[in-house]
N, C-alpha and C positions, 0 to 999 in steps of 0.2 A: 633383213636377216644377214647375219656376218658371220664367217668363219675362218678358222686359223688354215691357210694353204698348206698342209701338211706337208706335201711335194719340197716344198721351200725350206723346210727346214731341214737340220738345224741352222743353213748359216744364212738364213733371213724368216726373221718374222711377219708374214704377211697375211694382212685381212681380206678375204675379198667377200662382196655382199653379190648376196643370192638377190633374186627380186624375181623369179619366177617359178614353175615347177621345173623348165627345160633346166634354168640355172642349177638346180638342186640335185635333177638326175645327173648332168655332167660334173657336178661335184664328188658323188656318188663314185661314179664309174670309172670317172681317173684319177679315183683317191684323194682328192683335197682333204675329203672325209671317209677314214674309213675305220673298221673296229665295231664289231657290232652293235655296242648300243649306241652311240653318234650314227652310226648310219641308219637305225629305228629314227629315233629325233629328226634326222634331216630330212628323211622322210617325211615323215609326218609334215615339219611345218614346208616343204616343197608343197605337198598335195592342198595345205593353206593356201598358200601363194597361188596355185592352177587355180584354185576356188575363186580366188580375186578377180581373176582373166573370167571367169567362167564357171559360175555357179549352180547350172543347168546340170539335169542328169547325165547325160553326156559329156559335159565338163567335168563330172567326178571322174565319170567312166577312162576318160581321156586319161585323165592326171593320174590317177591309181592304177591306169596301164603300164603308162612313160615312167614312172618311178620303181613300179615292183618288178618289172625287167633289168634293172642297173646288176646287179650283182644277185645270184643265184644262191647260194651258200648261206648267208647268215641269214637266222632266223624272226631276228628285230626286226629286219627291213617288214618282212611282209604282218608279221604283230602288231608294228604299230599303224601302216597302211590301214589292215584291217581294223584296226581300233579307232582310226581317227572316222572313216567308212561309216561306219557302224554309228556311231554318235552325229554325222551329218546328215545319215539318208531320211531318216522322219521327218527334216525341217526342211521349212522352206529356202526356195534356192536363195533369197534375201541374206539369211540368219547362216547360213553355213560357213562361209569365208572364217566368221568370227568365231563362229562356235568351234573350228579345227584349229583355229589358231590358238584355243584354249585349253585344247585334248592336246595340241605337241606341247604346248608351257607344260601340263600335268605331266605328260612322259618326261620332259627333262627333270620336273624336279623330282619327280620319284625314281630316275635311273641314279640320283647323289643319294638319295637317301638310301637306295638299296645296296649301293655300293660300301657307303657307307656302315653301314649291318653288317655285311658280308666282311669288312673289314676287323670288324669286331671281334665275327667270330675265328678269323686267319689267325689273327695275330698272337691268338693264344697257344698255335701251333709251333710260331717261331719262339716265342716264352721259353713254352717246355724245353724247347731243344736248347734256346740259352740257358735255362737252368742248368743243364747238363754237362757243361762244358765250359769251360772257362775262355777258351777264343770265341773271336765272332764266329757267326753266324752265317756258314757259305750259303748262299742261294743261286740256283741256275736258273735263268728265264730265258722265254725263248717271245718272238715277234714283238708288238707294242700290247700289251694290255693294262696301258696305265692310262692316266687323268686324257690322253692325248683321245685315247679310243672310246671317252664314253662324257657325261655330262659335266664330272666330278669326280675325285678320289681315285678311278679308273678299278678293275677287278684284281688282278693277280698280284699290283702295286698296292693296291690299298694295306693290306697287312702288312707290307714292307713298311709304309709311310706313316703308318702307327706305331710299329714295332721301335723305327726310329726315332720318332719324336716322344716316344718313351723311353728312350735312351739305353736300348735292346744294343748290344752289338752286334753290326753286322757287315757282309758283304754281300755284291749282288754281282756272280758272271752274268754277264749281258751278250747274251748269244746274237752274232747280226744279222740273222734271216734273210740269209738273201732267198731272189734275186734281189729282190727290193730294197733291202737292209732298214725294215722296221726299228730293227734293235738297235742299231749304230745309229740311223738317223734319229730315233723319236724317244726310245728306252732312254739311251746315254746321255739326251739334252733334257730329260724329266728329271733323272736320275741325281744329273749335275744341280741344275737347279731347285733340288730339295735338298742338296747337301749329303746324298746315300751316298757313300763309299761303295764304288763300283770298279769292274774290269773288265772291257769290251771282249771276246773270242771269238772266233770264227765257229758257224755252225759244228764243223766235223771235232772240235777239242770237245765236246760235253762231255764223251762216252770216256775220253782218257781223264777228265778232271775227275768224272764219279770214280772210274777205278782207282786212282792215285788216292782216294777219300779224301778229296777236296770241295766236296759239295757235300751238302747237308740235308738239301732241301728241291723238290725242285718245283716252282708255280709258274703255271700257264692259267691264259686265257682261252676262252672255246668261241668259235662263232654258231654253233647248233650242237646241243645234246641231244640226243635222243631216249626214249622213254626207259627203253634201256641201261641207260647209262655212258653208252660209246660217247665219246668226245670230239665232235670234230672240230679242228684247230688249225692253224698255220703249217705248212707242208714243212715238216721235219720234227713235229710235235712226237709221233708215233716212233722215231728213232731214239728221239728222249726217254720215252716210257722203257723202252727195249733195252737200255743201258742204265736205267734208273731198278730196274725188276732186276739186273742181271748184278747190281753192284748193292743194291738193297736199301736204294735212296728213297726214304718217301718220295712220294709226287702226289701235286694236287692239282685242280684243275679250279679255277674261282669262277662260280657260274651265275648270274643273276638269273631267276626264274624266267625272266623275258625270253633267256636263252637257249631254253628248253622246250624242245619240238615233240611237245604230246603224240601230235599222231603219225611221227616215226619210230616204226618197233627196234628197229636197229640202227648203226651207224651204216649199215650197206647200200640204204635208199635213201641219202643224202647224195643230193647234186653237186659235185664237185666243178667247180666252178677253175674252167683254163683260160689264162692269160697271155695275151700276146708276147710271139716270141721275142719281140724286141728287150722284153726288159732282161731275159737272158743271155742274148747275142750283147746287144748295146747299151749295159748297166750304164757306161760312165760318157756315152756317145760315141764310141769307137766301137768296132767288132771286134769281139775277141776269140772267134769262131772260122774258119773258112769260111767262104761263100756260097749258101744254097745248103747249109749245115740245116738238117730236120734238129727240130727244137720240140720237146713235152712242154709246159710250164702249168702244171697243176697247182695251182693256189694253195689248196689245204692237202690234209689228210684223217684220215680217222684210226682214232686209239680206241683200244677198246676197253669199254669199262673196267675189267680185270687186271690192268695193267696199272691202274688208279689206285694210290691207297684211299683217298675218296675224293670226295666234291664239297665246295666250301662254296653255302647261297647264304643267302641274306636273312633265310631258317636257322642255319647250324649250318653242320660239319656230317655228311652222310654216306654210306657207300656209292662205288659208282656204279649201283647196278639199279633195276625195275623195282625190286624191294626197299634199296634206299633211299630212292627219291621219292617214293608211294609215300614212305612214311613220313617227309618232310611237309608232301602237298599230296592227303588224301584228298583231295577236292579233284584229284583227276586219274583217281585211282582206275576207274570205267574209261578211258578215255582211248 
């Protein structure tokens, strides 16, 4: 199995091949792969790979530990853990290896086609508003939720990358999330190479671009929804929504159903997931901090549904709340 070293880019593309489950959780963990649904997918085919080593009950046991530990937060990961679980434990230890290696093929190809849908129905959001208006089409993004973070077409990019190659005019702020800079690193080099007219800004400019009414629109990607509708997302998503309500910019949130945590009532019992302080202290390998400086680094944060003008799955277009999403998948209305 092979994947794109995210870390390394934009200024090297590099492949490196998994060949184990430990390969896949340390892909996992220090982001070679990450974005919720690539990190379901890798999942899965890691817990293949353990199977390979080790197709005993105990070798599921093992492997389904050592990966659904990697990150805490998105809700793919342990989806398709449990999905791939679930399709090998009735068979024998012989037949498993092969049969998860064909549960993570089925999650990759259906995380494209769902993105794909979901694209569908975005893009008719950015329409309207190029109907309306005769310039492009401002849009504010925030972290990576493009083709980089998932199998295909990527969530929040997807209606961009339709809207364009419809020949929608548009612009995309590219907001660059740090600590990490998702969006400088990953956004920008997507961005560039599909040919979207884009302009990189620092996290803090969103709230002045929406008031100066230079945004239009604003689409993120979520790593866990809840049943509710809260959105939890990249740490700075929730000051978007707060400047997006206050200047009266839509926002949406692009969710594959994968992404949606049933049996969380709220965004408030969502694990949020902290990261070592180095990448805040030593973004570029230098300190840019005093020495023995206390450091937060919360990964994400949660918006809450109300702050959403709604949610864009691979159903439609729905509120961001308990009623919206019932209506889209009553199949988990009881849940």
């Amino acid at each position: 199995m092979e994947i794109v070293d995210q870390t390394r880019l934009p200024h090297a593309r590099v492949t490196v091949s998994l060949a184990s489950g430990s390969d896949a959780a340390h892909a996992i963990r220090s982001m070679q792969v990450r974005g919720a649904p690539l990190i379901g997918a890798t999942a899965a085919y890691g817990l293949a790979l353990a199977l390979r080593a080790d197709p005993s009950d105990a070798g599921l046991a093992a492997g389904y530990a050592l990966l659904i530990a990697t990150r805490p937060t998105a809700v793919n990961l342990r989806w398709a853990l449990d999905r791939v679980r679930a399709r090998v434990t009735p068979l024998a230890p012989a037949a498993r290896a092969a049969a998860a290696w064909d549960e993570a093929s089925a999650i990759a190809a259906e995380d494209i086609a769902t993105n794909r849908a979901l694209g569908g129905h975005g893009v008719q959001i950015i329409e309207a508003l190029a109907g309306a208006r005769r310039s492009p089409v401002q849009i504010l993004t925030h972290c990576n939720a493009g083709a980089l973070a998932t199998l295909g077409w990527g969530t929040a990019t997807a209606p961009i990358y339709l809207a364009h190659a419809a020949g929608v005019s548009l612009h995309v702020w590219v907001s660059e999330t740090r600590p990490r800079l998702q969006g400088a690193r990953l956004t920008a080099w997507e961005l560039r190479a599909h040919g979207v007219p884009h302009t990189l800004v620092i996290d803090a400019a969103g709230a002045a671009l929406m008031r100066q009414r230079r945004v239009d629109l604003v689409l993120v990607g979520a790593d866990r929804v809840t049943r509710n509708g809260d959105v939890c997302n990249k740490i700075g998503t929730y000051e978007k929504a707060l400047a997006a309500r206050d200047n009266d910019v839509p926002m949406y949130a692009a969710v594959p159903s994968t992404t949606i945590d049933w049996t969380l009532a709220s965004g408030d019992d969502v694990p949020i997931e902290e990261r070592d302080a180095a990448e805040v202290l030593n973004p570029g390998g230098e300190p840019i901090a005093p020495a023995g400086t206390v450091v937060a680094n919360p990964a994400f944060d949660v918006t809450p549904g109300r702050l959403f003008t709604g949610l864009i799955t691979e159903r439609g277009v729905c509120a961001a709340s308990k009623a919206g999403l019932s209506g889209l998948f009553p199949e988990h209305v009881h849940e």
